[in-house]
C-alpha positions in Angstrom: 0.0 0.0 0.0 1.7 3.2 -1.0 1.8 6.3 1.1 -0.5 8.9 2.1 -1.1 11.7 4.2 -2.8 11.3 7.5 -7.0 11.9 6.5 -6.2 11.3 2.5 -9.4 8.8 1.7 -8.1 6.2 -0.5 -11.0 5.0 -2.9 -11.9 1.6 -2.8 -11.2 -0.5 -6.4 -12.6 -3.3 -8.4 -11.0 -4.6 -11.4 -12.9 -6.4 -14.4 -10.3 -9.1 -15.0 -10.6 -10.9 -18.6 -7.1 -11.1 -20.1 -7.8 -15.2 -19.7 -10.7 -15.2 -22.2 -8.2 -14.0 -24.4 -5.8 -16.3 -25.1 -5.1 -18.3 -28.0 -5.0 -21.4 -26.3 -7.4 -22.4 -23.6 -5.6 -21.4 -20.4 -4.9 -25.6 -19.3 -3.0 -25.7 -22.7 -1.8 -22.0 -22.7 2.2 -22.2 -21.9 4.1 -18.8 -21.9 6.5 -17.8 -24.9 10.3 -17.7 -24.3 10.6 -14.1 -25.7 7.7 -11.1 -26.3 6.2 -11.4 -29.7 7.4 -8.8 -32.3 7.3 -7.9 -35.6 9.1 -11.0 -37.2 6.5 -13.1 -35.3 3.7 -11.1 -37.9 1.7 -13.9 -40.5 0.7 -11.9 -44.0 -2.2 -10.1 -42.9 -1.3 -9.0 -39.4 1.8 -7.2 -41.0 -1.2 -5.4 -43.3 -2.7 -4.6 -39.7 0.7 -3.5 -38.3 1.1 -1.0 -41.2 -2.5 0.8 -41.1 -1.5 1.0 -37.3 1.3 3.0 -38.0 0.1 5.1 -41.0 -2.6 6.0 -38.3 0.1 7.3 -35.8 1.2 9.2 -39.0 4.1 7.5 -40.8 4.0 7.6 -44.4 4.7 4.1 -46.4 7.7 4.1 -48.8 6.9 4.8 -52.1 7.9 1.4 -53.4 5.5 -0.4 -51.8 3.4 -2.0 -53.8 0.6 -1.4 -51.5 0.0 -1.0 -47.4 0.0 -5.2 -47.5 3.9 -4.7 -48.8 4.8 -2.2 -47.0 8.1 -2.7 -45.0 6.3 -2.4 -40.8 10.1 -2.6 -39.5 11.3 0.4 -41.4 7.8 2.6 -41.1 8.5 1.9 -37.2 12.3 3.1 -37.4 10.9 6.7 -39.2 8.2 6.7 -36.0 11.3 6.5 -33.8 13.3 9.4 -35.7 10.5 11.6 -35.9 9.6 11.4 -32.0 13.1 10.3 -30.2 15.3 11.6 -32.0 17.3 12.7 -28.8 17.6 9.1 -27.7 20.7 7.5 -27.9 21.1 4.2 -30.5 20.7 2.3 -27.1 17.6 3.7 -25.8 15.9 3.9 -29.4 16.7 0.2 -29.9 14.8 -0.7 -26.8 12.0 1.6 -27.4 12.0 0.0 -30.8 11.5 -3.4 -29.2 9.1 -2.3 -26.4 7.2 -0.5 -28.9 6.9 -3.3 -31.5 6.1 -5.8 -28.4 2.8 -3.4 -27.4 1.2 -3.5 -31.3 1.8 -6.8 -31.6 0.2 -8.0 -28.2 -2.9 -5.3 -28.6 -3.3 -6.3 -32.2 -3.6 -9.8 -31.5 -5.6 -9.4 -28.3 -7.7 -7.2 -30.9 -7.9 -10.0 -33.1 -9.0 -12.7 -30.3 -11.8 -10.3 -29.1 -13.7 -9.2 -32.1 -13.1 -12.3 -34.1 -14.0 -14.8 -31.5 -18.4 -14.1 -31.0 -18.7 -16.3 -27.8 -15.7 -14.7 -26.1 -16.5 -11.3 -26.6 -20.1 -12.0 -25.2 -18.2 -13.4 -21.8 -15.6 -10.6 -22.2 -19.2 -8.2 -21.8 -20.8 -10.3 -19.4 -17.7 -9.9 -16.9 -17.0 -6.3 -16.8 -20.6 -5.9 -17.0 -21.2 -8.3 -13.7 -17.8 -6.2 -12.2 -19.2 -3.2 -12.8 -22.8 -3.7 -11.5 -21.5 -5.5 -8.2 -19.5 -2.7 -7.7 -22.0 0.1 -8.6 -18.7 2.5 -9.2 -19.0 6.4 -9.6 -16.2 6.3 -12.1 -15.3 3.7 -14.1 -11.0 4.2 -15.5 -10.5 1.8 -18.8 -6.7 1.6 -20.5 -5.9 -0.3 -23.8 -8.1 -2.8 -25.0 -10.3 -2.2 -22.0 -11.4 1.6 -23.4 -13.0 -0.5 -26.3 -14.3 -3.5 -24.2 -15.7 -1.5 -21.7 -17.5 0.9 -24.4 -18.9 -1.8 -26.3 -20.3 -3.0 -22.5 -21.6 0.1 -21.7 -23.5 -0.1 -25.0 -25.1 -3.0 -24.5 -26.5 -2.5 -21.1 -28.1 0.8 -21.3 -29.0 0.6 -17.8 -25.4 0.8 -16.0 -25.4 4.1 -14.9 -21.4 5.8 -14.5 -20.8 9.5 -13.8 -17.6 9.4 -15.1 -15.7 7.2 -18.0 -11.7 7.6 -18.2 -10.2 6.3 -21.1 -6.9 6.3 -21.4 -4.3 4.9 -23.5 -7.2 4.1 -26.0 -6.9 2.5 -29.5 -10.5 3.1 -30.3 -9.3 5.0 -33.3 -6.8 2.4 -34.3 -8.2 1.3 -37.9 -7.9 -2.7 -36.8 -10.6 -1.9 -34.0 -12.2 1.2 -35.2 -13.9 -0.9 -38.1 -15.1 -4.0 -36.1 -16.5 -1.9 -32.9 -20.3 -2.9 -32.0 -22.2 -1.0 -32.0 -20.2 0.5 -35.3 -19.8 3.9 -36.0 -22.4 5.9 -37.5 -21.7 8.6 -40.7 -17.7 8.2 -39.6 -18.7 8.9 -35.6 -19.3 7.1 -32.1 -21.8 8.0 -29.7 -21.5 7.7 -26.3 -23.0 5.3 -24.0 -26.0 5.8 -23.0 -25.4 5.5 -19.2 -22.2 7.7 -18.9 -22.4 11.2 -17.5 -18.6 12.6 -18.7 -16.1 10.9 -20.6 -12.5 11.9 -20.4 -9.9 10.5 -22.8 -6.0 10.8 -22.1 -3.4 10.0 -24.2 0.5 9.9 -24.0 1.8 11.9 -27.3 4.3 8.7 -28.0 1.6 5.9 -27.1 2.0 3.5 -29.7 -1.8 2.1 -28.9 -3.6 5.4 -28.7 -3.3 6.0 -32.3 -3.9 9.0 -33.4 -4.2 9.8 -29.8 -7.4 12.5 -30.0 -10.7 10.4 -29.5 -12.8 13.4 -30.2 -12.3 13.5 -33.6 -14.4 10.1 -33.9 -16.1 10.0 -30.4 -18.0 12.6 -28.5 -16.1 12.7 -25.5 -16.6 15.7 -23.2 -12.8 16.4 -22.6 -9.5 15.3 -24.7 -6.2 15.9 -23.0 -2.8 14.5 -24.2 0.2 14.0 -21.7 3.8 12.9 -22.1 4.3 9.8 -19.4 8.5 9.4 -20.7 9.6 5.8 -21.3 6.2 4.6 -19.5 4.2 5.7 -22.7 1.7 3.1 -22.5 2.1 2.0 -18.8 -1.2 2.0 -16.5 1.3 3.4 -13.8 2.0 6.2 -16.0 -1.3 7.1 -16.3 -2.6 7.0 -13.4 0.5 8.7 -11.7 -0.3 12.0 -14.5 -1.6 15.0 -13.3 -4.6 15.2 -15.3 -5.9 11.7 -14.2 -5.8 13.2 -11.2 -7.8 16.2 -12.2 -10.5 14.7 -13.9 -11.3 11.5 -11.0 -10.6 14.7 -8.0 -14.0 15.9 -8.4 -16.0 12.7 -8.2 -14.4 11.5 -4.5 -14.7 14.6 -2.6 
């Protein structure tokens, strides 16, 4: 339990918990890999997926690709990494290289698993769903793949009432998702849950997941705020330790 000043009330916390219904295998079968998956690990068309990822964080495919399917994901990552670090050292940019390509690759696959597989996106619902109505939260915070789970739940049960949805780290707008969300989008745009009162996105500027980072363009959230976490771009415990996570839960615990 971390530290806090004498008469600081520390909200109590539930977690929806479904990374299990997610996996490949069926967890008694499930063994873990010897190394994080990256980009060599990519079959035809999740290198296609890879590359409208990163031509949505705004890198521009070479011009002698055939097409986005040919397009060279190592190289398209390596002009990310000049654009944004260029005053990291080779060191530090080869390791934010391979921590980058280890987050798409994870998230797209995860991705993959929950809209592709019917039955496990209905228990994916049904949990955070159960969670969420057990613990009858004022706020409800969602990072990753849990901004687009959690808004698809929220969807499909009108009734669960929230005064306050923080999303952050969100890769609603990542064109892999974007195009398979349930309810889909409407005329190019998202609508809000039915049951939410505010909705506050934040996104690190170098977040490889929140791609582009801006929700508001697609989604009618009341407040978009971008933030710059370091080295912990995608990290939970980056965003929750930012100030404007802070800011936007203070007013719903006093």
């Amino acid at each position: 339990m971390p530290w806090c000043p004498p008469g600081t009330r520390v909200p109590e916390l539930e977690v929806a918990y479904y990374a299990d219904l997610l996996r490949r295998e069926l967890p008694e079968n499930a063994q873990s890999e010897e190394r994080a998956p990256d980009f060599d690990d990519l079959d035809e068309h999740e290198a296609f997926e890879v590359a409208q990822w990163l031509t949505a964080a705004g890198v521009e495919v070479p011009e002698d690709a055939m097409n986005l399917g040919m397009a060279p994901v190592r190289w398209m990552l390596g002009r990310l990494l000049e654009e944004r670090g260029n005053r990291l050292t080779r060191r530090l940019r080869e390791q934010t290289s391979d921590r980058i390509q280890q987050a798409i690759v994870s998230n797209l696959r995860e991705v993959e698993a929950y809209t592709t597989w019917p039955e496990r996106r209905r228990l994916v619902r049904e949990r955070i769903a159960d969670t969420i109505r057990r613990a009858a939260p004022g706020i409800v915070i969602a990072h990753s793949l849990g901004t687009c789970t959690t808004y698809e739940t929220l969807h499909a049960n009108p009734d669960i009432k929230v005064d306050l949805l923080l999303t952050l780290g969100s890769p609603l707008r990542v064109p892999a998702l974007t195009r398979r969300l349930d309810p889909a989008l409407r005329g190019g745009r998202g609508a809000k849950p039915a049951g939410v009162g505010r909705w506050v996105n934040i996104a690190d500027v170098g977040d490889p997941v929140a791609v582009p980072p801006g929700l508001s363009a697609v989604f009618p959230v009341d407040q978009d705020e971008t933030c710059d976490n370091g080295f912990g771009f995608h990290g939970l415990g980056g965003y929750l330790a930012n100030g404007l996570t802070a800011a936007a839960v203070a007013p719903y615990l006093a």
